[in-house]
C-alpha positions in Angstrom: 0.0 0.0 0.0 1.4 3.3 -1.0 -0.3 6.8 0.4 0.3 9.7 -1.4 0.7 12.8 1.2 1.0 16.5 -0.7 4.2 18.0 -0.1 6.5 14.9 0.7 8.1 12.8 -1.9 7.1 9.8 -2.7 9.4 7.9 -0.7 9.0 9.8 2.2 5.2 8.6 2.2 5.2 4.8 2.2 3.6 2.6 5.0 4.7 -1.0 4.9 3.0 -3.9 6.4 5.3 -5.4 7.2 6.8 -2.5 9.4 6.1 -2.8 12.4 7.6 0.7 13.4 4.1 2.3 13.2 6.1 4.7 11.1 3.6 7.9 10.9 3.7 10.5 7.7 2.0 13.7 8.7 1.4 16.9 6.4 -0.1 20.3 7.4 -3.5 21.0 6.7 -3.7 24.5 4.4 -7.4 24.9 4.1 -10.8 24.0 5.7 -11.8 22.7 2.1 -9.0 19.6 1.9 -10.7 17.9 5.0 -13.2 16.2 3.4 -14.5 13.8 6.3 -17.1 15.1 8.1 -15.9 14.5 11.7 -12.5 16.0 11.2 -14.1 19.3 9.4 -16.9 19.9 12.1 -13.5 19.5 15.1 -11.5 21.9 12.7 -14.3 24.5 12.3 -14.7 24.8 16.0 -11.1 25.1 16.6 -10.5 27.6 14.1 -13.3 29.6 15.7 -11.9 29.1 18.9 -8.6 30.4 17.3 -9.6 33.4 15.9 -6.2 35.4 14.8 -4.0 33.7 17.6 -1.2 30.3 16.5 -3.7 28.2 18.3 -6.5 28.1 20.6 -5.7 28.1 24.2 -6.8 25.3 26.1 -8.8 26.9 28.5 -11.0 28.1 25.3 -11.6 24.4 24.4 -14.1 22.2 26.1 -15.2 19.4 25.2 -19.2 19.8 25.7 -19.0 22.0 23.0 -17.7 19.8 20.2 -20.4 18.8 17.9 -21.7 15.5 19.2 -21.0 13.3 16.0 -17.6 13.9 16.8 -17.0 12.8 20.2 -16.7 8.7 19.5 -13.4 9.6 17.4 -12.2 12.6 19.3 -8.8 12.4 21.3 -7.3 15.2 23.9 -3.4 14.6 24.6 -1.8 16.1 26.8 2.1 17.1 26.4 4.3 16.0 29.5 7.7 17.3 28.5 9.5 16.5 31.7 8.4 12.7 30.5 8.3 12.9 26.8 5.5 11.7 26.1 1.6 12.2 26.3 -1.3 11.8 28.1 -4.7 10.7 27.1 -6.9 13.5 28.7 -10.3 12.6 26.6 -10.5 9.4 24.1 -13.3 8.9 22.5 -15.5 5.6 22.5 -14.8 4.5 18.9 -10.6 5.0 19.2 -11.2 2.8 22.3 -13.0 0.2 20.6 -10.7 0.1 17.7 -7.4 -0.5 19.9 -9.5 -2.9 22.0 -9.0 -1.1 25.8 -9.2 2.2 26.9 -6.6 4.7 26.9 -8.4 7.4 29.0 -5.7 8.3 32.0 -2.7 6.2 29.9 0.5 7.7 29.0 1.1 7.2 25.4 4.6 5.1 26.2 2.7 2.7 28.5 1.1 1.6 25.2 2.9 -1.7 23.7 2.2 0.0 20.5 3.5 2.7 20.6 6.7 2.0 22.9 7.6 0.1 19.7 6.7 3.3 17.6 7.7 7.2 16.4 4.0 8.0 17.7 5.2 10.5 20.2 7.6 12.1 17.9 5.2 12.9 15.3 2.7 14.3 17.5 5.4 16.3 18.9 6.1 17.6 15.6 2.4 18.0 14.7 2.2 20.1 18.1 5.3 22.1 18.3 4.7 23.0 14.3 2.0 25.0 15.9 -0.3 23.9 12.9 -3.3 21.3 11.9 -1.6 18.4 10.6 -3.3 15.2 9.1 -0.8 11.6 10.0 -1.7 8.5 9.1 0.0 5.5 10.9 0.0 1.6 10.6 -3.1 -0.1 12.5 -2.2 -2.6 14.8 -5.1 -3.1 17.0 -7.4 -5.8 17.9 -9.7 -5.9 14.4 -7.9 -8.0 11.2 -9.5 -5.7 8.8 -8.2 -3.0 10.2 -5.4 -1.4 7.8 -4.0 2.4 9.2 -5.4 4.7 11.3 -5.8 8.3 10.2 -5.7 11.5 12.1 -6.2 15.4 12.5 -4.4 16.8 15.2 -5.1 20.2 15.8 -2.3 22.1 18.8 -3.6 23.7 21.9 -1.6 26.0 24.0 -1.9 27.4 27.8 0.2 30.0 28.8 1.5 30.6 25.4 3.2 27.7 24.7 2.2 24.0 22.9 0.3 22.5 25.4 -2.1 19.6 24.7 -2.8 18.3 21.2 -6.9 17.6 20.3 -8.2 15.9 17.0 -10.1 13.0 15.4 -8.7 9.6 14.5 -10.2 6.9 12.6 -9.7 3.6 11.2 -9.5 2.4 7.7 -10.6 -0.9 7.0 -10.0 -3.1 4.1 -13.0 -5.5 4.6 -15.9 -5.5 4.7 -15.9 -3.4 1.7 -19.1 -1.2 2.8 -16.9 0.6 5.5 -15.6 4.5 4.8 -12.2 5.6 4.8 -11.2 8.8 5.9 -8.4 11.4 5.4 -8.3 14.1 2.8 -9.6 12.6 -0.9 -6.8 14.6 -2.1 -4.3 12.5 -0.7 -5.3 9.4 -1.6 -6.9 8.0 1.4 
């Protein structure tokens, strides 16, 4: 399988199978109008409006009742722990949990098999300190066979001033049954 991510060279965007790196390709999201699934665009929106002229919302602005309800079974709230390195799951929504087959409400992203094994916290540390929407799309290794990659917006938060927590949507793409969607921006071949 071969994903296409604008603004990377091809060889730059390739996710293997038979990696088990969880290697994760990320790109910056220009424009409202390249998010083309509807989750991701309705958690965009609000941030932007949150945003107004500032780098990023802060995260006292952002709270979670008011995210548009379709949203919240694929919504995710990390919180940066830079003493640590790593993240923690603040707010995980009911479909992430059920596609990695536990809950990661309260976990630290490095007590994840997974992701010990993975660049997961580097990338979102790149998506947050970049200080811009990004979309990343990473191997799927959890609990379902069909599953194929998971694919996310991540969207930065700050407090204080400075990258703070990181919110967004993730999904899962599946390669059977055929009838399920796949997500990501149709311009990047998802």
């Amino acid at each position: 399988m071969t994903i296409t991510i604008p603004g990377m060279s091809e060889t730059d965007t390739r996710l293997s199978a038979n990696d088990h790196s969880a290697r994760l390709f990320f790109a910056p999201v220009e424009r409202a109008e390249d998010i083309h699934d509807m989750q991701q665009r309705a958690l965009f929106d609000y941030w932007t409006g949150l945003k107004g002229d500032r780098l990023a919302p802060d995260y006292s602005d952002f709270d979670v009742v008011d995210v548009p309800r379709h949203v919240l079974p694929h919504i995710f709230l990390l919180e940066h722990l830079p003493d640590e390195d790593d993240f923690l799951h603040r707010v995980v929504g009911s479909e992430i949990d059920e596609g990695n087959g536990f809950s990661a409400s309260g976990k630290k992203l490095k007590d994840i098999d997974i992701v010990r094994q993975s660049d997961l916290v580097d990338t979102l540390q790149k998506s947050l300190f970049s200080m811009r929407p990004c979309f990343s799309e990473s191997m799927y290794y959890g609990h379902d066979p069909n599953g194929e990659s998971i694919h996310r917006l991540s969207l930065p938060l700050l407090r204080d001033g400075k990258s703070s927590h990181l919110v967004g949507v993730a999904k899962i793409k599946f390669s059977d049954p055929p009838n399920r969607p796949t997500f990501g921006p149709l311009s990047s071949g998802f």
